[in-house]
C-alpha positions in Angstrom: 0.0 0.0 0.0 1.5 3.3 -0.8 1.8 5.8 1.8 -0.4 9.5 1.2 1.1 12.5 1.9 0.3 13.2 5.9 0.6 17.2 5.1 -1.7 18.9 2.2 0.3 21.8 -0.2 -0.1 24.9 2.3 1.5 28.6 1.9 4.2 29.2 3.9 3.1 33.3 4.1 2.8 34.3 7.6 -1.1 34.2 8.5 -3.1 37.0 9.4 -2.6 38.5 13.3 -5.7 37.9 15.4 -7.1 38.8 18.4 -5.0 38.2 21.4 -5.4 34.3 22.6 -5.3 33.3 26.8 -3.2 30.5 27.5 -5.4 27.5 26.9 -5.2 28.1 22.8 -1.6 28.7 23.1 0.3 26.3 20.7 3.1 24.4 22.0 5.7 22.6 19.5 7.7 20.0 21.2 10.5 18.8 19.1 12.5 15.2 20.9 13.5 12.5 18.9 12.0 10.6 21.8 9.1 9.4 21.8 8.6 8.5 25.4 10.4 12.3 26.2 8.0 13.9 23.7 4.9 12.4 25.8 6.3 13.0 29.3 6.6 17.1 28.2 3.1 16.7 26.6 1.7 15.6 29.9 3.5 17.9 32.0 2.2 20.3 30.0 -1.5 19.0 30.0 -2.6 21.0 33.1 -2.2 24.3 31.4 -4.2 23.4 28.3 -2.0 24.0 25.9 -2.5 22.8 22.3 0.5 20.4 21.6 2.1 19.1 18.3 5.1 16.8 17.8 8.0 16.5 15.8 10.8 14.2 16.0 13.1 15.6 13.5 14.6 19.4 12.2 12.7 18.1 8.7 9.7 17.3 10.6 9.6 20.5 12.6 10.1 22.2 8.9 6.7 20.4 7.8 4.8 21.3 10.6 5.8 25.2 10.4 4.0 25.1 7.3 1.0 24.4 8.9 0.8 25.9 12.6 2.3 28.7 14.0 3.4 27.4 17.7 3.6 30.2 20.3 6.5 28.3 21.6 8.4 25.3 20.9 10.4 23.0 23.3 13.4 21.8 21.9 15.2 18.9 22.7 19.0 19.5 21.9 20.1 16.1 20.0 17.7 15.5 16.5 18.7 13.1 14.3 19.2 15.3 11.1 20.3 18.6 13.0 21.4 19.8 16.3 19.3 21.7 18.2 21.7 24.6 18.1 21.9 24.9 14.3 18.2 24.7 14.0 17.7 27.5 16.5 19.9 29.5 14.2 17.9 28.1 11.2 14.7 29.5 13.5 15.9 33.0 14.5 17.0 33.8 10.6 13.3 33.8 9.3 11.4 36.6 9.8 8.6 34.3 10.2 10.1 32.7 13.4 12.9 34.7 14.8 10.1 36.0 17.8 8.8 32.5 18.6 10.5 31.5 22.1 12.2 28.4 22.1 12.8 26.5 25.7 15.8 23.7 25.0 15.8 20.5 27.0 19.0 19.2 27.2 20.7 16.6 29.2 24.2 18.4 29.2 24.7 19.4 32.7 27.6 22.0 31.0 27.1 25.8 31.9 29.1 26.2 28.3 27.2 24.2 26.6 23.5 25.8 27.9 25.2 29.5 27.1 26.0 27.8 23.5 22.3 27.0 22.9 21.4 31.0 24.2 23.4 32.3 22.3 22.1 30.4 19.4 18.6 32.0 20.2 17.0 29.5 23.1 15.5 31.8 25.2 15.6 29.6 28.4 17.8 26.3 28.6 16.0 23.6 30.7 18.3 20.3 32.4 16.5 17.2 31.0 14.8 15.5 33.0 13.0 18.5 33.7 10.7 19.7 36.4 6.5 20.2 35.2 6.4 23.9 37.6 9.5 24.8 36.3 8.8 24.4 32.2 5.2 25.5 32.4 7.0 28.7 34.3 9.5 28.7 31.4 6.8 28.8 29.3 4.7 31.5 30.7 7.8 33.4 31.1 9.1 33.5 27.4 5.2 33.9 26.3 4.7 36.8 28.6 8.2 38.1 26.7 7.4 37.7 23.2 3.6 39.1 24.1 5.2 42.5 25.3 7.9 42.6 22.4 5.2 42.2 19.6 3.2 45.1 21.4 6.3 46.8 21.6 6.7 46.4 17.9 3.4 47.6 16.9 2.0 44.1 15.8 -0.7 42.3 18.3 -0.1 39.1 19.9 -1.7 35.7 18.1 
């Protein structure tokens, strides 16, 4: 049997902004090549409502861009086609992503290695296993953040 195409032909122009969502719409993109880690963050994350997509891979993250804009995405640092440094670098050079807040999971207990992944535009560097307080914090944190820089910058939160 042959396999269909999972994702239709979609635009990748950046959408219309809309009103101002609360935080049970917000879109959460966790990216782990994990399976089990990908569903231990999705239920840590459960009791804040988010909506939650996967990905397991830089290409699959790629595919799913093209068809949801996250409001964050939680990043785990080893994929299998790309580390998670070089895609936040691939993230924060498109004008359609650079303001989306990434949160990197890592398992690196290296204080050079989580100043690597902030300097490559995480915006909070989590050890892995992480705590559920702590990365819905992390979450709220970099959402409050990116919600005052786009009213800062004249455009209204999603």
């Amino acid at each position: 049997m042959a396999r269909q195409d999972v994702f239709p032909p979609v635009s990748l122009a950046k959408p219309q902004v809309t009103e101002a969502r609360d935080d049970a719409a917000v879109r959460v993109l966790i990216v782990d090549d994990d399976v089990s880690s990908r569903l231990i963050l999705a239920a840590m994350l459960s009791p804040a409502g988010y909506r939650i997509t996967f990905a397991s891979s830089a290409s699959e993250v790629r595919q799913r861009l093209a068809l949801i804009d996250p409001d964050v995405i939680v990043c785990d640092l080893v994929m299998e086609d790309m580390c998670g440094d070089e895609f936040f670098r691939w993230l924060k050079a498109h004008a359609r992503w650079h303001v989306v807040p990434i949160v990197a999971i890592t398992q690196l207990d290296d204080p050079v290695v989580r100043a690597d992944l902030l300097q490559a535009g995480a915006d909070s560097v989590l050890g892995k296993p992480c705590d559920a307080h702590e990365l819905r914090a992390q979450i709220g944190a970099a959402l409050r953040i990116s919600r005052k820089f786009r009213q800062f910058a004249g455009s209204s939160p999603e």
